[in-house]
N, CA, C and O atoms as a DFTB+ gen file, in Angstrom:
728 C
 N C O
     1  1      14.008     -23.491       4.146
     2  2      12.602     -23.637       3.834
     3  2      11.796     -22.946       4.931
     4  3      11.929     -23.109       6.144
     5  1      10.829     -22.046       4.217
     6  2       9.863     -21.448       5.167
     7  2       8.688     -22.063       5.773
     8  3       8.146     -22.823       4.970
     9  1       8.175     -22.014       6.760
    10  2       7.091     -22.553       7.210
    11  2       6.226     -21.436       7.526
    12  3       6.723     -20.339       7.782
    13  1       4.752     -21.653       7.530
    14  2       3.603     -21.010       8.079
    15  2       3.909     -20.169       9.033
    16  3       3.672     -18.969       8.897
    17  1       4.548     -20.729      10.269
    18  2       5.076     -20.524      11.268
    19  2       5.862     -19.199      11.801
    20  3       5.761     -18.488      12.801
    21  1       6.732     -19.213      10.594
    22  2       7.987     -18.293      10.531
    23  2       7.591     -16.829       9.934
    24  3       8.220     -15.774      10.008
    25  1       6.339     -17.116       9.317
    26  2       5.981     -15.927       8.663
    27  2       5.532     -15.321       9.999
    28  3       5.235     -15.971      11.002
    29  1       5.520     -13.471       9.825
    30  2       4.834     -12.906      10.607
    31  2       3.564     -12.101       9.963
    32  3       3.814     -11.611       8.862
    33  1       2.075     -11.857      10.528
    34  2       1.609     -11.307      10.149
    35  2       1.628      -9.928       9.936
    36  3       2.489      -9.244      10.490
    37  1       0.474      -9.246       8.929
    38  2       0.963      -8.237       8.208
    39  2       0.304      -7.364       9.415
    40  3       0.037      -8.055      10.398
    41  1      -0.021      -5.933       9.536
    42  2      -0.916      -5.283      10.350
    43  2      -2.263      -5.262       9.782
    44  3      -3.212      -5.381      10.556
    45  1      -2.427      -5.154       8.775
    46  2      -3.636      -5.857       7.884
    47  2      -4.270      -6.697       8.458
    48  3      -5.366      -6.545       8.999
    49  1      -3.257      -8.221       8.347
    50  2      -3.790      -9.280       8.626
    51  2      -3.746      -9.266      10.020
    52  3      -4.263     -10.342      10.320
    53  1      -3.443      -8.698      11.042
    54  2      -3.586      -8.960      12.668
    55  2      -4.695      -7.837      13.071
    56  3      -5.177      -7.823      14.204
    57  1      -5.094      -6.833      12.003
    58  2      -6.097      -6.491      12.451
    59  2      -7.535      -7.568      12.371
    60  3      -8.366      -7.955      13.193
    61  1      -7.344      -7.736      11.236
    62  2      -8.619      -8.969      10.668
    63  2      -8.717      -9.749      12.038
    64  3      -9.567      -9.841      12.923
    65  1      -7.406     -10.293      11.799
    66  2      -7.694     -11.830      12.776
    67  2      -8.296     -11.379      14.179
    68  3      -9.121     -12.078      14.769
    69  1      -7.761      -9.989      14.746
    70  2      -8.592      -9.578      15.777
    71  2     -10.079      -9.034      15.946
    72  3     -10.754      -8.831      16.955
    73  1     -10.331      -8.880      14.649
    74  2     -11.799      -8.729      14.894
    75  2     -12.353     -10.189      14.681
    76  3     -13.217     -10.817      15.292
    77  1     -11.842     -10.396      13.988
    78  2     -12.796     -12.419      13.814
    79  2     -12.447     -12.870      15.063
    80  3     -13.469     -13.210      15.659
    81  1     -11.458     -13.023      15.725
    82  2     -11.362     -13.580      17.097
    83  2     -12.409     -12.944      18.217
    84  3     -13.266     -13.623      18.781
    85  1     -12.225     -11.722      18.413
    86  2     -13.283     -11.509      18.914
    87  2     -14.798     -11.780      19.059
    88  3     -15.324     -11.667      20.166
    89  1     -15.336     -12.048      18.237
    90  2     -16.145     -12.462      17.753
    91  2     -16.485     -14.256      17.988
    92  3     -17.612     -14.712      17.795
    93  1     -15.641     -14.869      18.301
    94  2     -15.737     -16.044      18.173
    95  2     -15.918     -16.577      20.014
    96  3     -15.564     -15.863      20.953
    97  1     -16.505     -17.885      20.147
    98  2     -16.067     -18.518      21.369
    99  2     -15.821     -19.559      21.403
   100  3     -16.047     -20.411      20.545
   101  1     -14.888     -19.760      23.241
   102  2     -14.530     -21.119      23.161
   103  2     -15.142     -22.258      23.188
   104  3     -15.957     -22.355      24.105
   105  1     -14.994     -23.530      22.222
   106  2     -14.879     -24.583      23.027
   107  2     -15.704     -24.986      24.003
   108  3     -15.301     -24.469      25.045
   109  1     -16.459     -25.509      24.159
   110  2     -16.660     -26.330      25.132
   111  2     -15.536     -26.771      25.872
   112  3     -14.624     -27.475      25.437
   113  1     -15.691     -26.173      27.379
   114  2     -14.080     -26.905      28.256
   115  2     -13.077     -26.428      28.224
   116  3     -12.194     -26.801      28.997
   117  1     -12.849     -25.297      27.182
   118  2     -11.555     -24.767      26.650
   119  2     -11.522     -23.202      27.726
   120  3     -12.338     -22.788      28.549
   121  1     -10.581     -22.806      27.388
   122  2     -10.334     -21.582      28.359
   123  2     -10.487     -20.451      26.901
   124  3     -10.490     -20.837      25.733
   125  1     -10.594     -19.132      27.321
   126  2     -10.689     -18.603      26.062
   127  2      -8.912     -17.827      25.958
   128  3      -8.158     -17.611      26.906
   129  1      -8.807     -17.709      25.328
   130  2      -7.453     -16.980      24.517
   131  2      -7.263     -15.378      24.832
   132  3      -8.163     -14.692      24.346
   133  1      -6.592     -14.900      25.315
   134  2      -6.299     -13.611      25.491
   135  2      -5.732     -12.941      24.265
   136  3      -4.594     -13.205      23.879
   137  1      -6.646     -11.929      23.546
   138  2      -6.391     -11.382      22.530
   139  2      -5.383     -10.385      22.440
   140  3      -6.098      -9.384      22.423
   141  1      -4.800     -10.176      22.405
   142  2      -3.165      -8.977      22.537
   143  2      -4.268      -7.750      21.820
   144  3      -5.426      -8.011      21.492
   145  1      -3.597      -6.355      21.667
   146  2      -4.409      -4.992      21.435
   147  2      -3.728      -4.941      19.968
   148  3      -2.571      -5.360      19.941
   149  1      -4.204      -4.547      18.905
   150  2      -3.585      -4.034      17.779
   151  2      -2.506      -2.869      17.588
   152  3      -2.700      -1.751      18.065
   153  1      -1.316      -3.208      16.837
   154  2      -0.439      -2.333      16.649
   155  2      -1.105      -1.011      16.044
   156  3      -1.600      -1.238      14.940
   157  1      -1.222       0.080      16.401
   158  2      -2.314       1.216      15.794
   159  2      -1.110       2.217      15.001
   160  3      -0.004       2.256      15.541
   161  1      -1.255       2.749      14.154
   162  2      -1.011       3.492      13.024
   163  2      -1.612       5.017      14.007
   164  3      -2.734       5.190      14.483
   165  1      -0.679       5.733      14.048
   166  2      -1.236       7.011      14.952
   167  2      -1.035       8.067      13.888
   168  3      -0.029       7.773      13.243
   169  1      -1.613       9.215      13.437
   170  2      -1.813       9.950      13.133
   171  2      -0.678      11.311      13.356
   172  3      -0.956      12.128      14.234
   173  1       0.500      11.486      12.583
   174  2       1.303      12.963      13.284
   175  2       0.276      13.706      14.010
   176  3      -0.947      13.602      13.917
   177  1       1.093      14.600      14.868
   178  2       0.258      15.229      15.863
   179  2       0.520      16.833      15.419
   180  3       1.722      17.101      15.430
   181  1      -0.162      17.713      15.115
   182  2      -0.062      18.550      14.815
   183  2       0.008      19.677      16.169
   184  3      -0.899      19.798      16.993
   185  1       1.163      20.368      16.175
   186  2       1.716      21.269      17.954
   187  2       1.187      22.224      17.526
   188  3       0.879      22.563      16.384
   189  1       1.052      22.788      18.729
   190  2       0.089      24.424      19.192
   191  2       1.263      25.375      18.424
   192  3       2.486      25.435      18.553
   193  1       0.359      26.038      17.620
   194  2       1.036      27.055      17.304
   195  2       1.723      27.854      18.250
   196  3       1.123      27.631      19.302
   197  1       2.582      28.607      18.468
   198  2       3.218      29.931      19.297
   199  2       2.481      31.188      19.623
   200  3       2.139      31.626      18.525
   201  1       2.125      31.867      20.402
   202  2       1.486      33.097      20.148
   203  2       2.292      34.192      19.701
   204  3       3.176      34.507      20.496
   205  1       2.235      34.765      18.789
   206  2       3.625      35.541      17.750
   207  2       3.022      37.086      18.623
   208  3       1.922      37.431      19.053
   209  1       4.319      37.689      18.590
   210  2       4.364      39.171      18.920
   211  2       3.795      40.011      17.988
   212  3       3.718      39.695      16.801
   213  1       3.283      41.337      18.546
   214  2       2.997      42.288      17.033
   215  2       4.228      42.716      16.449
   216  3       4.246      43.030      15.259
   217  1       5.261      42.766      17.151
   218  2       6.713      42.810      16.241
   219  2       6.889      41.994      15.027
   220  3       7.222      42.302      13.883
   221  1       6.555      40.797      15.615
   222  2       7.395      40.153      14.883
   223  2       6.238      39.571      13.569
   224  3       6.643      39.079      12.516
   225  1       4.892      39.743      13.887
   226  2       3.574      39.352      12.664
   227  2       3.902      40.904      12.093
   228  3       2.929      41.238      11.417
   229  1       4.602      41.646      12.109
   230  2       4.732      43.261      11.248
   231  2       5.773      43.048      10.200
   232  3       5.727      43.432       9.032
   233  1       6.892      42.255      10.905
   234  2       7.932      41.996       9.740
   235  2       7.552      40.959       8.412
   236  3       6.839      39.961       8.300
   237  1       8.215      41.560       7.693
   238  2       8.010      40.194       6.176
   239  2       8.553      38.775       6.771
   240  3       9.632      38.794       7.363
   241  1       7.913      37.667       6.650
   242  2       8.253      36.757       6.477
   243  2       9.184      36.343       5.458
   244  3       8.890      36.912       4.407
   245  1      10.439      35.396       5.299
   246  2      11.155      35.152       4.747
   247  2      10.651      34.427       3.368
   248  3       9.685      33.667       3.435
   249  1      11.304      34.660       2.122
   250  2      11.006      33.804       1.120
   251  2      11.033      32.160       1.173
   252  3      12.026      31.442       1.291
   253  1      10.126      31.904       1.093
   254  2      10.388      30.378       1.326
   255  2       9.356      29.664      -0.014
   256  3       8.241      30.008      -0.406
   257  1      10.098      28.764      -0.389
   258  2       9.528      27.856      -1.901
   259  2       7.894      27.060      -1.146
   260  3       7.589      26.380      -0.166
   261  1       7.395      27.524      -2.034
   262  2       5.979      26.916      -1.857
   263  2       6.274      25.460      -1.884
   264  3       7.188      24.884      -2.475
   265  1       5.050      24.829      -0.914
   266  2       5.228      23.104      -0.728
   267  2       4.289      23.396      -1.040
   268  3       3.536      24.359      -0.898
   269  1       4.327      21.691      -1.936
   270  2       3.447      21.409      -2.365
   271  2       2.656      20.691      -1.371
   272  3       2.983      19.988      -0.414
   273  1       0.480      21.390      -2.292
   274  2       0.013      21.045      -1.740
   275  2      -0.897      19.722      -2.418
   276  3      -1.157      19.667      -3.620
   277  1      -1.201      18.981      -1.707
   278  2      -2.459      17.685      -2.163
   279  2      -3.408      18.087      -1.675
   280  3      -3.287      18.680      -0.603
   281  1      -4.707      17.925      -2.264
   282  2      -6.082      18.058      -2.216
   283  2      -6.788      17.151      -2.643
   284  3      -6.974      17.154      -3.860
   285  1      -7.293      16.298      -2.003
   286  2      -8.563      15.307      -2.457
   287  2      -9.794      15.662      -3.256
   288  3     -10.862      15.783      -2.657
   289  1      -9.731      15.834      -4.520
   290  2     -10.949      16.160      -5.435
   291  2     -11.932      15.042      -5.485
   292  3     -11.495      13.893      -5.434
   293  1     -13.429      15.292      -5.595
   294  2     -14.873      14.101      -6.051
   295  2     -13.866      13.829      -7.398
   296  3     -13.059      14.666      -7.804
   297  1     -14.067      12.569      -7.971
   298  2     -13.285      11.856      -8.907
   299  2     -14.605      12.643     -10.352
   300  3     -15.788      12.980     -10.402
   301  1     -13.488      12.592     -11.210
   302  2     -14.923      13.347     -12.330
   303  2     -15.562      12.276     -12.859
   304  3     -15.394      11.068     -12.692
   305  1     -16.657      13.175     -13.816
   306  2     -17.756      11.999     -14.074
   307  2     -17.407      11.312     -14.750
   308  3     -18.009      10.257     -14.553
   309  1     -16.161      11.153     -16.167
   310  2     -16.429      10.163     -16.994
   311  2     -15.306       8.759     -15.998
   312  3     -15.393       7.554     -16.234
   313  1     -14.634       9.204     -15.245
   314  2     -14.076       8.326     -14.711
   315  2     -14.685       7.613     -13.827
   316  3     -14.407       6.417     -13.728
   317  1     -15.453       8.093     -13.166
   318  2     -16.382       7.555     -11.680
   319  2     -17.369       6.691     -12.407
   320  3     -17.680       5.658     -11.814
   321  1     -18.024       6.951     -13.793
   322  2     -18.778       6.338     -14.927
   323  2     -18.417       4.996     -15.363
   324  3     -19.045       3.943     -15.475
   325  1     -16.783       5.481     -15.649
   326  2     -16.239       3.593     -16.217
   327  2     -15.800       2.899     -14.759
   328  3     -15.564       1.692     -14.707
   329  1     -15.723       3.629     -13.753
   330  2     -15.464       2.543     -12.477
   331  2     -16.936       1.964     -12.431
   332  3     -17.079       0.742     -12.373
   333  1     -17.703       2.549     -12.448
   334  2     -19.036       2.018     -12.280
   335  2     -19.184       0.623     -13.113
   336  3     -19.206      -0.536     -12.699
   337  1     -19.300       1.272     -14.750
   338  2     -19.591       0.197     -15.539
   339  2     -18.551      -1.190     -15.460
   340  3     -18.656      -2.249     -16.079
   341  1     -17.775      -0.871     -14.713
   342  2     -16.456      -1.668     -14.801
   343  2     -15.562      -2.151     -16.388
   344  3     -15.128      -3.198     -16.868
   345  1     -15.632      -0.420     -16.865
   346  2     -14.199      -0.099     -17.564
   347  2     -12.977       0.157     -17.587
   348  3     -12.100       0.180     -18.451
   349  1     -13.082       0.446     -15.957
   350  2     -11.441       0.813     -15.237
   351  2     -11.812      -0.117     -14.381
   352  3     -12.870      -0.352     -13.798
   353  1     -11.083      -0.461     -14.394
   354  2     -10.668      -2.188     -12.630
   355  2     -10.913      -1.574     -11.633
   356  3     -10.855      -0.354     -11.789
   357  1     -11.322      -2.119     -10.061
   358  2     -10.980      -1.638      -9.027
   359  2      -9.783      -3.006      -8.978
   360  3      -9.778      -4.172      -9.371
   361  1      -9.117      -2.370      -8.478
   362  2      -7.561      -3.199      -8.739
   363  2      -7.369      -3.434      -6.614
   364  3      -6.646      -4.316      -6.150
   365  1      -7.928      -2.751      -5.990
   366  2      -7.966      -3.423      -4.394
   367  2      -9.315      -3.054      -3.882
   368  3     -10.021      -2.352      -4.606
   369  1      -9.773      -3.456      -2.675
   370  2     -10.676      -3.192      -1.937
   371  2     -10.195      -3.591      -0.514
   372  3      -9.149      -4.168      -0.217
   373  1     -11.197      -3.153       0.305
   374  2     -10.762      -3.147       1.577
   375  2     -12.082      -3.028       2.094
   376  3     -12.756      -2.173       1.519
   377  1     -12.616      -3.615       2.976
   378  2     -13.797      -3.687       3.956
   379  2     -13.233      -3.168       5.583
   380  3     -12.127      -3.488       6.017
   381  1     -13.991      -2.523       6.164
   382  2     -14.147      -1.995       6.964
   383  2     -15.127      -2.422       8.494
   384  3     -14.980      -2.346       9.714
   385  1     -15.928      -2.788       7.730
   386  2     -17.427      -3.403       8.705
   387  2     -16.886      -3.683       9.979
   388  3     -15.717      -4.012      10.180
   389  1     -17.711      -3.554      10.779
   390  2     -17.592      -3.720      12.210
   391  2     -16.454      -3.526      12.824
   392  3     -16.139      -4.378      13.655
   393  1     -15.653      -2.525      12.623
   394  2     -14.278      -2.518      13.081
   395  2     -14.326      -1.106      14.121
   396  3     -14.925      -0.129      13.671
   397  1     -13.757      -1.014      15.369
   398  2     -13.722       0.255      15.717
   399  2     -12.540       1.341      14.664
   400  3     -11.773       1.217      13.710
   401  1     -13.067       2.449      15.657
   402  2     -11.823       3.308      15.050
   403  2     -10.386       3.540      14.435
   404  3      -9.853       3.905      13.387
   405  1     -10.084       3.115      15.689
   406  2      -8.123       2.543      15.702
   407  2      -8.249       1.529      14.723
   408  3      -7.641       1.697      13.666
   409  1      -8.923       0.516      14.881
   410  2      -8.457      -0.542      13.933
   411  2      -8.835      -0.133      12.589
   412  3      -8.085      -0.446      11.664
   413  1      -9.932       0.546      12.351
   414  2     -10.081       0.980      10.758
   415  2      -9.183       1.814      10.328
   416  3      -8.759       1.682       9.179
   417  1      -8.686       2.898      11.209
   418  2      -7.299       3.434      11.072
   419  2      -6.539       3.283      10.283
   420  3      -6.142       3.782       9.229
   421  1      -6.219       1.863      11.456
   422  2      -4.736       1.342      10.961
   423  2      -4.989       0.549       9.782
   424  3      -4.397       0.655       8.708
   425  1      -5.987      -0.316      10.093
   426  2      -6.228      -0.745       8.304
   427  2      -6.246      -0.079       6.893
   428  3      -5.930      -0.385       5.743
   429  1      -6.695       0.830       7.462
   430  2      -6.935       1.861       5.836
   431  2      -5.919       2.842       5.548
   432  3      -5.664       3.511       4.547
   433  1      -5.462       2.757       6.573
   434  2      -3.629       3.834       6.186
   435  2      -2.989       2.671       5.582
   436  3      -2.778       2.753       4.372
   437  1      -2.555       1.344       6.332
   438  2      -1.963       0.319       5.511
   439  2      -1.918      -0.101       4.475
   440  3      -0.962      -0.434       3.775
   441  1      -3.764      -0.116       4.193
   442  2      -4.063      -0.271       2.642
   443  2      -3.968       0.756       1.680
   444  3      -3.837       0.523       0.478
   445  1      -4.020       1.704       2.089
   446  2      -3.838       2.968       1.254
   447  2      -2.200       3.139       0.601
   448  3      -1.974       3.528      -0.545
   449  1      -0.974       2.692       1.777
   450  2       0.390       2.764       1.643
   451  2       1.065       2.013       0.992
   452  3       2.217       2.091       0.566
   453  1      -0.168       0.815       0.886
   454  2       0.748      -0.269       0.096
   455  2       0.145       0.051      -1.310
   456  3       0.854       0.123      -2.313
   457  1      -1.564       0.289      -1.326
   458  2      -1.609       0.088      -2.621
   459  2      -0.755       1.184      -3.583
   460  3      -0.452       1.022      -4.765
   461  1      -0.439       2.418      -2.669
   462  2       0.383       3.557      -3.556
   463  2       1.563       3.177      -3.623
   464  3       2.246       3.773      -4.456
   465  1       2.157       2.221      -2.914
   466  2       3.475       1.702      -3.172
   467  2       3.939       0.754      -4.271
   468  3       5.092       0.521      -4.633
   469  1       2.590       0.172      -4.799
   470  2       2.486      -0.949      -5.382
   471  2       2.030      -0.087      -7.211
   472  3       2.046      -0.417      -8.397
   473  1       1.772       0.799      -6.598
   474  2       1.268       1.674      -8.358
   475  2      -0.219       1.312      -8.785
   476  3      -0.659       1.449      -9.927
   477  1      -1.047       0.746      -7.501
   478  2      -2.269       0.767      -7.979
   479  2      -2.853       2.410      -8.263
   480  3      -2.259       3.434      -7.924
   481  1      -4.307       2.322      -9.047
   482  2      -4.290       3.170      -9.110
   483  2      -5.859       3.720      -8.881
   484  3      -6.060       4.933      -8.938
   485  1      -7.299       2.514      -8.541
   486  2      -8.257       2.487      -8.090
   487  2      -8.475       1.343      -7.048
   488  3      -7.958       0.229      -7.133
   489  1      -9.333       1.779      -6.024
   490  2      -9.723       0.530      -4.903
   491  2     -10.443       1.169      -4.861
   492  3     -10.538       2.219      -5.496
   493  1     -11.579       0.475      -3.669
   494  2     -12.548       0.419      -3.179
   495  2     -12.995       0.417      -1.863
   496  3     -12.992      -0.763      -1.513
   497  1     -13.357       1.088      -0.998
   498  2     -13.260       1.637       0.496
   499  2     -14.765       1.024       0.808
   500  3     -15.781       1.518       0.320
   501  1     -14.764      -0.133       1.696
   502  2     -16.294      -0.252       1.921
   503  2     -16.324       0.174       3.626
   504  3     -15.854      -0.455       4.574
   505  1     -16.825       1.061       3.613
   506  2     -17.197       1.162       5.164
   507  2     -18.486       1.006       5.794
   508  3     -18.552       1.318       6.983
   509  1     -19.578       0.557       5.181
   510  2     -20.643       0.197       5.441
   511  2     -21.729       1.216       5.687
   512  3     -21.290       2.355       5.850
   513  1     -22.946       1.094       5.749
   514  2     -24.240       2.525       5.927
   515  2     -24.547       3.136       7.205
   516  3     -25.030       4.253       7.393
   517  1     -24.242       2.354       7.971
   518  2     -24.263       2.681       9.565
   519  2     -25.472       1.648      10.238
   520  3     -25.812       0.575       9.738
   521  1     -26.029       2.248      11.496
   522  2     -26.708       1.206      11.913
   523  2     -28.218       1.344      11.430
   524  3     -28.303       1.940      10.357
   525  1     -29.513       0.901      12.013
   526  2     -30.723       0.633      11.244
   527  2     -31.635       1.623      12.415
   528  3     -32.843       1.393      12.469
   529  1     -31.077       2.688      13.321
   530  2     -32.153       3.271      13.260
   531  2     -31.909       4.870      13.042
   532  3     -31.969       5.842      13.795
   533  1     -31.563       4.666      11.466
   534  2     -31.371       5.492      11.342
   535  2     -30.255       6.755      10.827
   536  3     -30.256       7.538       9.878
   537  1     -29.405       6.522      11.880
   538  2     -28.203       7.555      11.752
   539  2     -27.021       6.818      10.995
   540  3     -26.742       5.620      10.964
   541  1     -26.470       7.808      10.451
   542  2     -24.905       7.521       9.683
   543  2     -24.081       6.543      10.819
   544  3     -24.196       6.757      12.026
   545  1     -23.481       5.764      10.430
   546  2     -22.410       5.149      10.666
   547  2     -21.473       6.027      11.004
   548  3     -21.202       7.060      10.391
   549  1     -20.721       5.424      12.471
   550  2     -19.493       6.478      12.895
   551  2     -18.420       6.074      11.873
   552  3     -17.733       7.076      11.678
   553  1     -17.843       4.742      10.918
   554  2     -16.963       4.634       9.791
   555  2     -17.542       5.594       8.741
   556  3     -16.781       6.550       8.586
   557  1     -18.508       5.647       8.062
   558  2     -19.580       6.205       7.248
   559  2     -18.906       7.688       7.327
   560  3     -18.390       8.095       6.286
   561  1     -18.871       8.449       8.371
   562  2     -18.764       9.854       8.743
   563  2     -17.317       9.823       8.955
   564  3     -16.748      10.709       8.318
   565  1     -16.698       9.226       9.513
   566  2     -15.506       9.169       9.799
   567  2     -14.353       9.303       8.797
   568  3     -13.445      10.117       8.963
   569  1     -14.433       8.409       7.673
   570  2     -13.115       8.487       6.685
   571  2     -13.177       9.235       5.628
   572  3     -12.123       9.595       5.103
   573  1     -14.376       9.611       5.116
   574  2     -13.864      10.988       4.413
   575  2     -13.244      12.136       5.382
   576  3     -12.367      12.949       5.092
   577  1     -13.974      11.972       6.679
   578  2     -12.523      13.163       7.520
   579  2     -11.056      12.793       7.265
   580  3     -10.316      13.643       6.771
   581  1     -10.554      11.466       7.600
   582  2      -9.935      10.602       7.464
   583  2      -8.847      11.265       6.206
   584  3      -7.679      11.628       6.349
   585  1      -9.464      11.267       5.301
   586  2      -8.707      11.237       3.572
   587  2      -8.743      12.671       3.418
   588  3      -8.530      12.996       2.250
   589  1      -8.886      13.371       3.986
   590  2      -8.567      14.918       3.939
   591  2      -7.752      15.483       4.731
   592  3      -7.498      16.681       4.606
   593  1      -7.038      14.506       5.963
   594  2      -5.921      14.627       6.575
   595  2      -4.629      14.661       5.592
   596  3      -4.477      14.322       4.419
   597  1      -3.604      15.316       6.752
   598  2      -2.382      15.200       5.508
   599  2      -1.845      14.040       5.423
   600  3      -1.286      13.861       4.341
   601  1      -1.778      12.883       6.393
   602  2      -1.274      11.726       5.908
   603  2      -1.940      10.896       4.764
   604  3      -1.246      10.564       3.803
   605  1      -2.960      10.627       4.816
   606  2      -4.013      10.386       3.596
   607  2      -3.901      11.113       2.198
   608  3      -4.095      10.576       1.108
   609  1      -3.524      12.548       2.442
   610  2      -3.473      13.479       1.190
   611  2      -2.366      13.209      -0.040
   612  3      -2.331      13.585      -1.212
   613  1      -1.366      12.275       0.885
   614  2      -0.342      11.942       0.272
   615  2      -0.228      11.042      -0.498
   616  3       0.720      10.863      -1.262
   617  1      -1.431      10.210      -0.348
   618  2      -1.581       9.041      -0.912
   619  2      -2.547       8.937      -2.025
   620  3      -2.540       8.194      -3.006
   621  1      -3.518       9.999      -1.590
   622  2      -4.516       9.628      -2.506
   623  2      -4.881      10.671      -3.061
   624  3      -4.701      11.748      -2.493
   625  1      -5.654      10.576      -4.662
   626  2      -5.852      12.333      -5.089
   627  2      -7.235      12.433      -5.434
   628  3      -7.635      13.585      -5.598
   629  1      -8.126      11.442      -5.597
   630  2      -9.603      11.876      -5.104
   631  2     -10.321      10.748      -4.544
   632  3      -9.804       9.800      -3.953
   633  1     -11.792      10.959      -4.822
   634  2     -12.180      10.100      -4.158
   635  2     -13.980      10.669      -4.223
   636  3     -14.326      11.831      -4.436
   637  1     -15.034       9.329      -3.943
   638  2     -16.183       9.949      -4.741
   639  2     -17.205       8.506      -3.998
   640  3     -16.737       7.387      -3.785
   641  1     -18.012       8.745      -3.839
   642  2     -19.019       7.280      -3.030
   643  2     -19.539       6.411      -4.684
   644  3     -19.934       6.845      -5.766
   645  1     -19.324       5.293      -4.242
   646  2     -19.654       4.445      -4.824
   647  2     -20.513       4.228      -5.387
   648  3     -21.409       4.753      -4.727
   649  1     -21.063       3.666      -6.449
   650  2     -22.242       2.874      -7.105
   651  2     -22.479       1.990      -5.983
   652  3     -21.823       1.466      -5.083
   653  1     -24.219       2.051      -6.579
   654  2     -25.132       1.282      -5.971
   655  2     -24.659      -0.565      -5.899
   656  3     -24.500      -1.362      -4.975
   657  1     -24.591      -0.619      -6.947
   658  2     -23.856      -2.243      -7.186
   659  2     -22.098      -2.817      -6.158
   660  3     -21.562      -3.880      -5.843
   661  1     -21.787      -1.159      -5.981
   662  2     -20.367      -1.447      -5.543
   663  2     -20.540      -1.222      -4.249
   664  3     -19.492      -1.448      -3.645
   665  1     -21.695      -0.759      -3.326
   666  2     -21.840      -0.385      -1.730
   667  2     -22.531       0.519      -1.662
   668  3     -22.841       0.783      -0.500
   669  1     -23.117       1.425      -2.713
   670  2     -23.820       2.516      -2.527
   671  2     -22.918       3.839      -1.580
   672  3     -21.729       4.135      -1.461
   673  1     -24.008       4.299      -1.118
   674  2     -22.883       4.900       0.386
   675  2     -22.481       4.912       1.425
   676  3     -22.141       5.734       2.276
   677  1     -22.579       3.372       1.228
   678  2     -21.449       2.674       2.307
   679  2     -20.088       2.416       1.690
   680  3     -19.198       1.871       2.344
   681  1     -19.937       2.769       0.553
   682  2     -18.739       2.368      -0.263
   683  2     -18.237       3.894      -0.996
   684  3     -18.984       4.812      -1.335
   685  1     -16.488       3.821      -1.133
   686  2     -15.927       5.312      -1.508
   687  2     -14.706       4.624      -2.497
   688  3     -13.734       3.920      -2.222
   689  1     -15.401       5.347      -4.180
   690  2     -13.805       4.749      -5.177
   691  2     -12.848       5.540      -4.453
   692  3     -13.313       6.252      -3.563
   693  1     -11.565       5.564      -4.654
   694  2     -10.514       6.148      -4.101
   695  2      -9.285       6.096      -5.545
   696  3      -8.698       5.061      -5.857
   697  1      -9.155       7.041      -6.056
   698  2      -8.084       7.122      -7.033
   699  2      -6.708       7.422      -6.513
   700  3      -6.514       8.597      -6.204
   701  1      -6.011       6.827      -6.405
   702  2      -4.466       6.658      -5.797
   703  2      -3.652       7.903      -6.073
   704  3      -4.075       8.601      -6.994
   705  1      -2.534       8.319      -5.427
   706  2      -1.682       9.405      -6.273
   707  2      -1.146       8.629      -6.900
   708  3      -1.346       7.433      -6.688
   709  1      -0.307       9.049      -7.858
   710  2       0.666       8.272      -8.624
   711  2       2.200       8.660      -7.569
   712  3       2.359       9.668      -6.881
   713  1       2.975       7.724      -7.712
   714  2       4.300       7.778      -6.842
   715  2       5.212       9.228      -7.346
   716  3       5.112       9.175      -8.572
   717  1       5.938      10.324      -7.050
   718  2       6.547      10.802      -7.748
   719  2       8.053       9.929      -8.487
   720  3       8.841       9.151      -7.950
   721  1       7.999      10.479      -9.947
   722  2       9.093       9.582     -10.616
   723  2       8.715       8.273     -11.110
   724  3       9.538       7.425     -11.455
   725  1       7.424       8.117     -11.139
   726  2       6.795       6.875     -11.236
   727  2       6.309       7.085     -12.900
   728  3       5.681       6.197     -13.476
């Protein structure tokens, strides 16, 4: 028999709990709790190219099979239309708010990996409008860079800002890839 206990949290859920903890204080009398740093989701690192010889940029390059590429398309209109009206489900969501970088990161790669693992096939990205005097939100600006990376590309195949009712543009539908063989 399992207990509460035995379970471990998800990276999901230890991001959450670290921003709500933060946020919180002790007790009267109590000492406060030392928050541990979040497990972060890092990004492949893409290496410095080589500086190639004129020899060798003169010769043909070898035949090699095109890889495939992913590209994040704006989702089209009649689809972005029934997410709106809510004719197609948003089947996950994910909030973002007040989270730094790393941790929105790692949250939104997580959520992105599971929901493509899981065969969803719309969610909902709320990252909020930014602050009030004015300027975009650094989440706001940030994750559409985010979803045009290649780890993101893999997961997802478009993507389009939200209805007014669903976050406006603080909010991004996100249409899933489908799994290959799926």
């Amino acid at each position: 028999m399992s207990t509460r206990r035995d379970r471990k949290l998800s990276d999901e859920e230890r991001v959450l709990w670290n921003v709500i903890a933060r946020t919180a204080s002790p007790l009267k009398g109590k000492r406060a709790v030392e928050i541990p740093e979040v497990a972060k989701v890092e990004a492949p690192k893409a290496e410095p190219m080589p500086v190639k010889i004129a020899a060798e940029q003169s010769a043909p390059a070898p035949a090699k099979a095109p890889k495939r590429q992913y590209v994040a398309h704006s989702l089209d209109v009649p689809t972005r239309d029934k997410l709106s009206k809510g004719r197609l489900p948003i089947e996950g969501r994910v909030d973002l708010h007040g989270m730094t970088q790393d941790e929105a990161y790692s949250l939104l790669y997580a959520f992105l990996s599971r929901a493509h693992a899981g065969g969803l096939r719309y969610v909902l990205v709320i990252t909020g409008k930014g602050n009030s005097k004015g300027g975009d939100g650094v989440l706001k600006r940030m994750v559409p860079a985010w979803l045009d990376t290649a780890p993101f590309r893999m997961l997802i195949s478009s993507q389009d800002h939200a209805e007014r009712h669903h976050g406006g543009s603080g909010a991004l539908y996100i249409r899933i890839r489908r799994r290959l063989g799926a």
